[in-house]
Structures are given as C-alpha cells and as structure tokens.
C-alpha positions in Angstrom: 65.4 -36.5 -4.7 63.0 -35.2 -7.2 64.5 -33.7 -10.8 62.7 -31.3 -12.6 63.2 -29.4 -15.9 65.8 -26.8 -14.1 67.8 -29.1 -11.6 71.2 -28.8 -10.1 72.4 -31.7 -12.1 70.1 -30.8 -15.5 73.5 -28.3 -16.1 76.3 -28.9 -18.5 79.4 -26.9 -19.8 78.6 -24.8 -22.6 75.0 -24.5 -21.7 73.3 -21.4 -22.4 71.2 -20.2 -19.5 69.7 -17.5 -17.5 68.5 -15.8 -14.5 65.9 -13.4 -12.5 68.1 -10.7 -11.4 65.6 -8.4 -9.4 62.6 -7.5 -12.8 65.6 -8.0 -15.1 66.6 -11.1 -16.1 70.6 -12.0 -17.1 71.9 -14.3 -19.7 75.1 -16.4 -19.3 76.9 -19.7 -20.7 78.0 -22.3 -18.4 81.4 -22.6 -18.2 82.8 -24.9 -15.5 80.8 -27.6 -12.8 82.1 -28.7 -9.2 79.4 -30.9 -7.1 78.5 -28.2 -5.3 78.6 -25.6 -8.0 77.6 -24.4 -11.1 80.1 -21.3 -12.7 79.1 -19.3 -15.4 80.3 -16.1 -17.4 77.3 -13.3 -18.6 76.8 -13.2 -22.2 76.5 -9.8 -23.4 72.7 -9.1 -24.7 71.8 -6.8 -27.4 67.7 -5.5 -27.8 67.4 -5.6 -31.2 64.3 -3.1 -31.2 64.5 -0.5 -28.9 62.1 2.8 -28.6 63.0 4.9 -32.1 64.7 2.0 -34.1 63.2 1.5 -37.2 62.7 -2.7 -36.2 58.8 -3.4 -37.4 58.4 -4.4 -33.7 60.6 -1.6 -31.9 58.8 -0.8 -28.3 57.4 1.9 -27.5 57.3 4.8 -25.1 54.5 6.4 -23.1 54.4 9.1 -20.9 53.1 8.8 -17.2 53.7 7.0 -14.2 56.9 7.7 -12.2 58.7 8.5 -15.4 56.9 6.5 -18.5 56.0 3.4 -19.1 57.6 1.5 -21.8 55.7 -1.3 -24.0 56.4 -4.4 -26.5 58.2 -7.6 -26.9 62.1 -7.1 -26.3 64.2 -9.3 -28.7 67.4 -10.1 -28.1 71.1 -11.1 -29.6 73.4 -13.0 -27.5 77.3 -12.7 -27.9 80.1 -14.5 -26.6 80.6 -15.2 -22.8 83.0 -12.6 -21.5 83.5 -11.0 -18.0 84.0 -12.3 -14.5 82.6 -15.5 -13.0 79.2 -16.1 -11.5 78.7 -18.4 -9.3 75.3 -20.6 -8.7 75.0 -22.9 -5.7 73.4 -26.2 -4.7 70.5 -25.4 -2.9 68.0 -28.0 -1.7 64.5 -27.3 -0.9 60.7 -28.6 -0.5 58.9 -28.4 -3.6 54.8 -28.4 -3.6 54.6 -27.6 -7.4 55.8 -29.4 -10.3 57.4 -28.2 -13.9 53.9 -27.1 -15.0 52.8 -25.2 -11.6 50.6 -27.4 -10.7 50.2 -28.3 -6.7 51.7 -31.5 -5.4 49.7 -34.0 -3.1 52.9 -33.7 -1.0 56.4 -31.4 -1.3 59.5 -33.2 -2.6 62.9 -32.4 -2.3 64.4 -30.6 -5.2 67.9 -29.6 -5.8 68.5 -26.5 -7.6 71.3 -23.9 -8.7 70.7 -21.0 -7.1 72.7 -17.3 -7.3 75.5 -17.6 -4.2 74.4 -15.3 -1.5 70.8 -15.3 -2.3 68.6 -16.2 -0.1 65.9 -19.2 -0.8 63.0 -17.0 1.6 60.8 -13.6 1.4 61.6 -11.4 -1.5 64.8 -13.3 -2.8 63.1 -16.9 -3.1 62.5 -16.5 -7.0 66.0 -14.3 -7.7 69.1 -15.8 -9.0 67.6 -19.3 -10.3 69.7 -20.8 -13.1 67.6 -22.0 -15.6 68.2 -23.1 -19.0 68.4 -21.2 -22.4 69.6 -17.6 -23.1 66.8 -15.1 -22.1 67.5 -11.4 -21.3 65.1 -8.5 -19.7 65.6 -5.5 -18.9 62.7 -3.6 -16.6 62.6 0.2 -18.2 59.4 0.8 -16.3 61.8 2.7 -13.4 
C-alpha cells in the first residue's frame, strides 16, 4: 500500500491536525489511536483579525451578493483540545494523484483517515480528511 504525506498510519498522539468540514475547515489534536481509528478532540480557534478589529490585516466587509462578501487572510490562535471526541476512520481507496497533484501512470491504494460516516464518493469525497497541522476556516460568504 502506497503512503503519502496524510496517511492513516502518518498519525500520532498529540498531533495537531485538521479537517474540511463542508467550506469551513476544523482544527483538533490527536488524542488516542486504535488500528482502525484515529480519535481526536477540536481545539478551539480564535481569528485574530476579524472585520472592525484594529489588526493591520483585519478582513474586510463588502456589500452584495446574497448577504456580502467578506475578504482577507484569516489568522488564527489555537487553544487547548477540549470537547467531545471525533472520530476518523480507516478508509482505503485508489489513488491516481500523488502528494503534489500530479496524475499517476496507474492508481495505488492509499489508506487514509477519514471523518466516520462520511462518505468517500460525490460531494463528500474531499470532507472530513484528517490531515496534519492546526488550520482553521470559517466560510462568512453565506
């Protein structure tokens, strides 16, 4: 089975990591393994310059659209993990691109940790992958 940068067994306690949640994307720690599983607790995220602040880089607000339309580079500070338990699953699949998203000759078999009760097809194939380091998004544009 092929490894890449984000593999199932890439994970260890204490890890910080996150994950597509819909246009959002969630931060968490890693906090216990199984073989079939990797459990993590969210890690609270704080934007550092939202719309109004007085941060040099604070994002900003436009009218329009549905609602508005918000614009800039969100920064973030991570906290301690806290909350309940989420849980990522083993999920094995054929990969035709490698780390750098370039096409394979031929797809390889991957293992990856995935969000549990996500699906790996259609408009849930890219939610709910762990991946490594804390990253946080949140989509204002609704």
């Amino acid at each position: 089975m092929q490894t890449h940068t984000n593999s199932f067994d890439s994970f260890s306690v204490g890890d910080p990591v996150h994950w597509p949640a819909g246009s959002d994307t969630k931060a968490g720690t890693v906090v216990r393994l199984t073989k079939t599983q990797v459990i993590v607790r969210a890690v609270p995220a704080t934007l550092l310059n939202p719309v109004g602040s007085d941060a040099p880089d604070a994002l900003q607000f436009h009218a329009g659209g549905f609602v508005g339309h918000t614009s800039g580079q969100q920064r973030y500070a991570f906290g301690e993990p806290e909350g309940s338990e989420i849980v990522f699953s083993r999920r094995v699949y054929d990969s035709v691109y490698d780390d750098n998203y370039n096409r394979r000759p031929e797809p390889v078999k991957v293992s990856i940790a995935k969000l549990k009760g996500t699906s790996m097809s259609g408009s849930m194939a890219g939610w709910g992958c762990l991946c490594h380091g804390h990253a946080a998004h949140y989509d204002f544009n609704f």
